[in-house]
N, C-alpha and C positions, 0 to 999 in steps of 0.2 A: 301305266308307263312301263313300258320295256327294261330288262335290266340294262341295253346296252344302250341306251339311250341316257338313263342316268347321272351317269361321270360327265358328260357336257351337260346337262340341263344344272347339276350341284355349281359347274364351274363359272357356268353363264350368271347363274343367281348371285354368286359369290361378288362378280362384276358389279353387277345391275345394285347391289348394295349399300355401294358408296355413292351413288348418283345421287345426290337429294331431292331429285324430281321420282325415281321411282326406288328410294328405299323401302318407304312405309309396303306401298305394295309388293314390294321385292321378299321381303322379309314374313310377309302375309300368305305368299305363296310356300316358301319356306316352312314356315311351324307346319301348312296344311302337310306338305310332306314326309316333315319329323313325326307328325301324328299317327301314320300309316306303318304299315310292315316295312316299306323301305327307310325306315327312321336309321336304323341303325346302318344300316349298308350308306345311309348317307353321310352318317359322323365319321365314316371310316374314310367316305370320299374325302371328305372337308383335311383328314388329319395328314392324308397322301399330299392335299395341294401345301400344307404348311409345313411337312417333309420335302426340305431343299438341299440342295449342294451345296456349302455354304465358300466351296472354293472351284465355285464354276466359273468362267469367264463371262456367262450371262448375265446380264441385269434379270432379277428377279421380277413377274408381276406382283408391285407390291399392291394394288386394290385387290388383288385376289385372295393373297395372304391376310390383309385388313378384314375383306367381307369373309373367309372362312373361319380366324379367330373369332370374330365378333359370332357369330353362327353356331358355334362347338360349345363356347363358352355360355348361350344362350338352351344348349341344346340341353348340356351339363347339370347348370347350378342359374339356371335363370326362373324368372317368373313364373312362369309354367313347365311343369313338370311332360317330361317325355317318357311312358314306360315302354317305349318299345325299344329304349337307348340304354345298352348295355353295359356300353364303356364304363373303365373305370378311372376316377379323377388323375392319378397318376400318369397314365396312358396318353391321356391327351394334354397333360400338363408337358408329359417330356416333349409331344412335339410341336406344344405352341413355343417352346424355349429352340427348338432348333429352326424356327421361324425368325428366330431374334440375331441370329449367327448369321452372320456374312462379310467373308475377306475381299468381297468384291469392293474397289476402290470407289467405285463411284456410283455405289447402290446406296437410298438412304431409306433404311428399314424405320425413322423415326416414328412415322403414324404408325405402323404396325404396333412398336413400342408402346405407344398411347394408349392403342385401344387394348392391348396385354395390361397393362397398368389398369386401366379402368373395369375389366373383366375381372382380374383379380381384384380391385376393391370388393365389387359384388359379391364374390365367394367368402371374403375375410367378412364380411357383415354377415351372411345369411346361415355363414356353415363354418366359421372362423372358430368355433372353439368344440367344432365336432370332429376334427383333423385329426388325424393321426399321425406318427412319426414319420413315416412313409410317407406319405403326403405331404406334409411340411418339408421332407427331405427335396421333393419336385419343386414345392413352391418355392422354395427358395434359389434353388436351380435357376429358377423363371427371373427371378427379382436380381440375384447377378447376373444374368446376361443382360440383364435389361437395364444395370447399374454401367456396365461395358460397354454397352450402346450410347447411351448418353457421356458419357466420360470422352468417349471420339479420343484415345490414345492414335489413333492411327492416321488421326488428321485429316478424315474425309470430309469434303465439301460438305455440308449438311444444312437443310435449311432451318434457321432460323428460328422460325413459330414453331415448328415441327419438333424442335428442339426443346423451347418452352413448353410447348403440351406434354410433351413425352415426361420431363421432370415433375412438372406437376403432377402427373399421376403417378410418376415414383414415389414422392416426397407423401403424396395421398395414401398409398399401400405402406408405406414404412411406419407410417403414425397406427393406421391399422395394426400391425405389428407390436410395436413398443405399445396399443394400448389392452391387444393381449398377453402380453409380458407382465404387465401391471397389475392386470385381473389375477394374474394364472391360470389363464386358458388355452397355454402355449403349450404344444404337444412336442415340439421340433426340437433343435439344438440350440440351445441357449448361445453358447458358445458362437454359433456360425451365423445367429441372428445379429447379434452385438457386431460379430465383423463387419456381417453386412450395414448395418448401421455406422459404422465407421467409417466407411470408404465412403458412404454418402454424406459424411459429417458437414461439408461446407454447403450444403444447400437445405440442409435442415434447419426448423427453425431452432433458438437459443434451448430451448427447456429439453428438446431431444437430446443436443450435445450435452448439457448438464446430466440429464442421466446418463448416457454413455459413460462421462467422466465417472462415476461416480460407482460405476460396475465396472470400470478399469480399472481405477485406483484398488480397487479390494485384489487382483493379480498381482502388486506390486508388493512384495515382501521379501525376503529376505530364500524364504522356504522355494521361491519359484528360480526356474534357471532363467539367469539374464536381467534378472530382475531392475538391477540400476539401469543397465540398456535402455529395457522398456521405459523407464522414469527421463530418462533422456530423451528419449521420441516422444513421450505423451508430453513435454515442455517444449519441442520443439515444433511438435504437430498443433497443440492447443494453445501456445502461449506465442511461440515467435510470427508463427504461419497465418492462424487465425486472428483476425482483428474485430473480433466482436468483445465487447468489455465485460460481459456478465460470462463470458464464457473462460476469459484470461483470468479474472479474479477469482472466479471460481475453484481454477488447479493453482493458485498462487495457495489459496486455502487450504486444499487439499494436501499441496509438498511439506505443508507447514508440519499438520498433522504425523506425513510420513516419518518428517525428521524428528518429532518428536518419539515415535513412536521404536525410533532405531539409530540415535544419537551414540547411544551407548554403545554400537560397535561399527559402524559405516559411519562415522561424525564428518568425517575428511571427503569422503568420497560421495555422501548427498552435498555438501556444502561445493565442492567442485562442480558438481551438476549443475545447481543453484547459481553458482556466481557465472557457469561456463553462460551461460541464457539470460542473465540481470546487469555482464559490466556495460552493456548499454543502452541502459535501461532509462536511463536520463538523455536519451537521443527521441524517448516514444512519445509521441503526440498527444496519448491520450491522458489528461490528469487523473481519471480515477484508477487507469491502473497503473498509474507512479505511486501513487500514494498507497496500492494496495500493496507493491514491489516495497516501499518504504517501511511499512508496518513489516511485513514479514525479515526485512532487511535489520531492522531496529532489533526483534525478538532474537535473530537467529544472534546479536552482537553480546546480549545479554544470557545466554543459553551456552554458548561452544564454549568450548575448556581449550581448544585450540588456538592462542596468540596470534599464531598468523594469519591464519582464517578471517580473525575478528579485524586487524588490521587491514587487510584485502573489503572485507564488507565494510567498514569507513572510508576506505577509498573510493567505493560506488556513493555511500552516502554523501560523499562531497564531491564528488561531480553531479550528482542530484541539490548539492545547495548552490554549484554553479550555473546552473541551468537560465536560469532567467537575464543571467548577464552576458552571457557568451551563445545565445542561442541564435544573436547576430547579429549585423552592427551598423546602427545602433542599435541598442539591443531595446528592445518595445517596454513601454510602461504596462505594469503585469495588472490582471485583477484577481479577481479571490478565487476564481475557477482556475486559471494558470497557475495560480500559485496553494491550491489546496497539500500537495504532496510536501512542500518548503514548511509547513505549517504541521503539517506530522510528524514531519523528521525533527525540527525543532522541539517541539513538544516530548517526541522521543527521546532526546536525547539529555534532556534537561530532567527528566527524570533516570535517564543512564547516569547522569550524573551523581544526582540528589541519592541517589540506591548503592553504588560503585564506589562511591567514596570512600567506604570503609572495609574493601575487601582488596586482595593480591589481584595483579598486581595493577602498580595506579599510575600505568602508560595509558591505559586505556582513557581512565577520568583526564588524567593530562590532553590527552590526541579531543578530546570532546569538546573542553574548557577551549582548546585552540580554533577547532572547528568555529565552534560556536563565537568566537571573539570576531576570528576571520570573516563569519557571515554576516555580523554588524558592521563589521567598519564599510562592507563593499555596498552597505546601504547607506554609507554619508559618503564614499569616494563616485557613487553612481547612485547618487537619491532620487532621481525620477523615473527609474525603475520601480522604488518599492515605495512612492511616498502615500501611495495611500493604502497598504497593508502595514498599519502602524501597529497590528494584534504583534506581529511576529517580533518588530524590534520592545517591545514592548516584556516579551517573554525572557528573552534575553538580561532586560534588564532587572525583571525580576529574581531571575537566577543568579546574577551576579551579585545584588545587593544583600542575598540572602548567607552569602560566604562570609564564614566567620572565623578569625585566627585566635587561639589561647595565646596563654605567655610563652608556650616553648612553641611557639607557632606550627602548632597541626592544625592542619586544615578540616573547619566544622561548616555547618549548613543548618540554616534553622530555618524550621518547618513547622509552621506553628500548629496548633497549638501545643504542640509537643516543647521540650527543650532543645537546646541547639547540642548537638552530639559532633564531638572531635573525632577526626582518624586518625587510626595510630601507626595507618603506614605512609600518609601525604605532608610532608609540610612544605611551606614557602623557604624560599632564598631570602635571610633579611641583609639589608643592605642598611646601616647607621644614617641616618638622615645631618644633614649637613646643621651645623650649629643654629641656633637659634639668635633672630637679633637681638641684643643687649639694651634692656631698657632699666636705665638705672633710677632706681626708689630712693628718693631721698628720705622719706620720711612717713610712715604710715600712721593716720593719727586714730587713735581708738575711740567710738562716743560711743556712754551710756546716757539713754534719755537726754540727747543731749546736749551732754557736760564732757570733759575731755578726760578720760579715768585714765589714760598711760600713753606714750608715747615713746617711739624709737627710730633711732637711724640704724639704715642697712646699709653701712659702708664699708670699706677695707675688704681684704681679700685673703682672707684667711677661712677657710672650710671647715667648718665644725658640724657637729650634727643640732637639725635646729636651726641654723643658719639662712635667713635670705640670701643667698651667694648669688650678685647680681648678677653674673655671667653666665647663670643657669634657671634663670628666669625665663619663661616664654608668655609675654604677657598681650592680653588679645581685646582691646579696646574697643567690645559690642562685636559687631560682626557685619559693620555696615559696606566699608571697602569689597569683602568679598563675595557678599549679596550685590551689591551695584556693579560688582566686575561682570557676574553672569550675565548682564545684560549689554554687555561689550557685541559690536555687530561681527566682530569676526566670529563670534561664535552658531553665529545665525542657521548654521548649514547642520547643525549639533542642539536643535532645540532638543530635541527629547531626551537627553543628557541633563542639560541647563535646567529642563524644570525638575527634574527628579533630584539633582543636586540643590535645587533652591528648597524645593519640599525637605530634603533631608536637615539641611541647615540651619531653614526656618526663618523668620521674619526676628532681624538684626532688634532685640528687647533689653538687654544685659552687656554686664559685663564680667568677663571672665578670666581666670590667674592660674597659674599650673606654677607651684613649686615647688623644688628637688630637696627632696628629703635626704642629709648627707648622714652617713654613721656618727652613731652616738660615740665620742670620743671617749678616749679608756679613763676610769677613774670616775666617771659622770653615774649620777643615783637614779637620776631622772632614766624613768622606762621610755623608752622610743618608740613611736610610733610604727604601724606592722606597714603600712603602704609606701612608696617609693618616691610616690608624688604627692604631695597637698597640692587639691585643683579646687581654686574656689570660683562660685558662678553667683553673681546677683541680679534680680533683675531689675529693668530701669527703675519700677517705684518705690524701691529701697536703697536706689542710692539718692543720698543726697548732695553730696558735691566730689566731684573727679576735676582736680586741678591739673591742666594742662601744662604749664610752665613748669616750676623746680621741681616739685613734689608729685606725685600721688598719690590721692585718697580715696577711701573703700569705709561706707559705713557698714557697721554690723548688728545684728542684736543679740544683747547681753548673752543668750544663751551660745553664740557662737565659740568655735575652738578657739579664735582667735580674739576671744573676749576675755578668755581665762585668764587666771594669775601667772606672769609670770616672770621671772629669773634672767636677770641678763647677768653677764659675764664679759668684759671685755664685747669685743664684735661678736659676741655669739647670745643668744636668746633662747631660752629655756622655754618647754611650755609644762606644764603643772597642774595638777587636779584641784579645780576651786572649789 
């Protein structure tokens, strides 16, 4: 074959390529040529037809461009070896990439694209980690133009399939990539690989972006310029932009880390970041990553030294416990999937509480106990929301029952099996409870075995110490009235209250007396008793008779306080060591 003859018979072949009636033999005749002395004067033909203008007003032949990529690349680093082919991989790497450039509006180089993508898979498998810098420096060249192509910033018509195949063999050559990153078989720039991998982030799959994050994050310090910047784009790129859930929870985990890692002098300005991408965060559909928002949201309340910070992250946490009622209206009956995040934060918080209690300062514990009271009641003011997530009001009520006040009322919490521990910076507001009703005793009669051993009237009104002062009597006749009250139907809509109240109560068995122990009057021998109140409790099979008319009676046995010997005086009653 003539030399001038050549340059058409390469360009006609390049044609006849993509025909799938005469590739096989298109491509037959081809190697027989690359075989020969004109091998090399051929790859040079092929690299001229994929040397374009990329801002010519022509449409390009793109079959020609398709059949001479595929052809060069075969020539190159395919199956069979060509030694009469000189070139070097760089050389026809830079102009399979300026094959991929075209500002022509209505030129669509996508199968070109494709079959660049699938050429270079071949090279990353058979000579991927014989590369050298140089070479890497092209391939990559290759892989962003071919990232720009698909991207279609320019908004050209582009077909469709053409579209889809192109990206799949991106998506194919990129994992190629990160799984020579992996090995250490990456000769290139680390740095410019990662980019590239980033701009492809939304069509890769989960586990690629996970390592991305995760070679970003290590950029993010304190020592780099811009640094919170970047921490603000990689939450706004990964978390508000991306809607893939393992990929959101992921940098939720990672910010966590950063904050902890640089609390101590950015506390303010990671926490601005944090809440500027989280206050509406209780708008997001997804429940696992509310709940992954919630954890991180709970840690950073118990962590910051910052007051207002932590009050701005309670503000997020309760527009995340309002979520299920105002999400629309009516607002839907939730289940344990919608409502997983409601069920963290509760949890969380009830341990803010249980932990907080006995440190500076206790707006915090205050803001939580309200939170928390507020999210119960909006489940009996709107119970068919949450009637059958009973775990969460249920939490609640353990937290509450668990609060405990001393005499100087500081607020304690008991946690078993531990003791119950006071704060010494919380107490309650007491407010004196309104008088007790007046049940007047006429006469309390004493039995040993029996027999009647002593007997007295608690009359007149005169306060001594010792004294049954009937007006300071609170006397509780079993406790049958207010076990039967809980079962009042107005209460119907507050069962889970009514039984934890009936539990605490207990099944109405006794009868019980609380009375006020007055000071020992001056001149008196007799030692006084150390408690405030005498509260006596029987229960039913020890009493034997409670007279309902004039009197009431209380039996006891012999060894009781109220058995001993004792001393009357006028209206006043001594008790005495027997």
């Amino acid at each position: 074959m003539s030399p001038e003859v050549l340059p058409n018979f390469i360009r006609t072949f390049c044609q006849l390529i993509n025909c799938h009636a005469y590739s096989q033999a298109s491509w037959k005749v081809m190697k027989n040529v690359l075989g020969t002395d004109m091998g090399h004067a051929s790859v040079h033909i092929m690299c001229s037809v994929l040397s374009i203008d990329p801002d010519s007003q022509d449409k390009h032949n793109i079959p020609s461009l398709r059949g001479a990529t595929f052809s060069v690349a075969q020539a190159m680093w395919g199956s069979k070896e060509f030694p009469n082919v000189r070139c070097t991989l760089s050389s026809v790497l830079a102009y399979m990439r300026t094959a991929l450039i075209c500002h022509h509006p209505h030129c669509d180089h996508c199968v070109v694209a494709m079959e660049a993508g699938n050429c270079l898979h071949i090279l990353f498998v058979k000579l991927g980690s014989r590369l050298g810098y140089h070479v890497w420096t092209c391939v990559l060249e290759v892989l962003e133009a071919l990232v720009s192509l698909v991207e279609n910033k320019q908004g050209k018509p582009l077909d469709p399939i053409s579209v889809t195949l192109a990206t799949e063999a991106l998506v194919e050559c990129i994992g190629d990539v990160e799984h020579l990153l992996q090995t250490r078989q990456f000769y290139g720039s680390e740095k410019r690989a990662f980019a590239l991998i980033e701009r492809c982030s939304p069509m890769l799959p989960e586990t690629s972006v996970l390592r991305l994050i995760n070679y970003l994050i290590k950029g993010i310090e304190p020592v780099v310029f811009n640094w919170l910047d970047k921490l603000d784009s990689l939450m706004e790129t990964y978390f508000r932009v991306d809607k893939r859930t393992k990929v959101r929870t992921k940098l939720l985990d990672e910010v966590s880390i950063i904050f902890d890692h640089n609390c101590r002098l950015y506390e303010t300005e990671i926490l601005e970041i944090i809440l500027k991408h989280l206050r509406n965060i209780h708008q997001d559909s997804d429940p696992v990553v509310r709940s992954s928002a919630a954890r991180l949201l709970l840690k950073l309340c118990s962590d910051v030294q910052c007051k207002d910070m932590t009050l701005k992250l309670m503000e997020t946490l309760q527009k995340m416990l309002l979520r299920p009622y105002y999400i629309s209206e009516p607002p839907p009956i939730a289940t344990d999937t919608d409502v997983q995040d409601i069920r963290v934060i509760i949890e969380g918080l009830v341990c803010f509480f249980s932990t907080n209690l006995y440190i500076m300062p206790s707006i915090d514990v205050i803001n939580v106990f309200t939170m928390l009271a507020a999210h119960l009641e909006l489940h009996y003011r709107k119970p068919h929301v949450m009637e059958n997530i009973a775990g969460i009001r249920r939490k609640i009520f353990d937290c509450f029952l668990r609060i405990r006040v001393n005499g100087s009322y500081n607020v304690g919490y008991f946690d078993p099996p531990g003791k119950t521990k006071y704060s010494a910076f919380l107490q309650i507001d007491y407010v004196d409870s309104p008088t007790p009703p007046t049940i007047r005793i006429d006469e309390i009669r004493f039995r040993d075995n029996g027999s009647l051993s002593g007997k007295f009237e608690v009359a007149g009104s005169i306060p001594a110490w010792g004294e049954l002062y009937p007006e300071q009597v609170r006397f509780v006749f079993e406790t049958t009235d207010l076990y039967e009250g809980l079962s009042d139907p107005i209460l119907q809509d507050w069962k889970d209250i009514v039984n934890l109240q009936k539990h605490w109560i207990g099944e109405p068995n006794g009868v019980s007396f609380e009375f006020q122990i007055l000071p020992q009057p001056e001149g008196t021998s007799n030692s006084a008793p150390t408690a405030d109140t005498l509260s006596i409790w029987l229960p039913e099979d020890r009493i034997e008779d409670v007279a309902k008319s004039q009197g009431q009676y209380i039996t006891v046995k012999s060894s009781h306080i109220l058995a001993c010997k004792t001393v009357r005086s006028g209206n006043t009653v001594f008790f005495s060591e027997s």
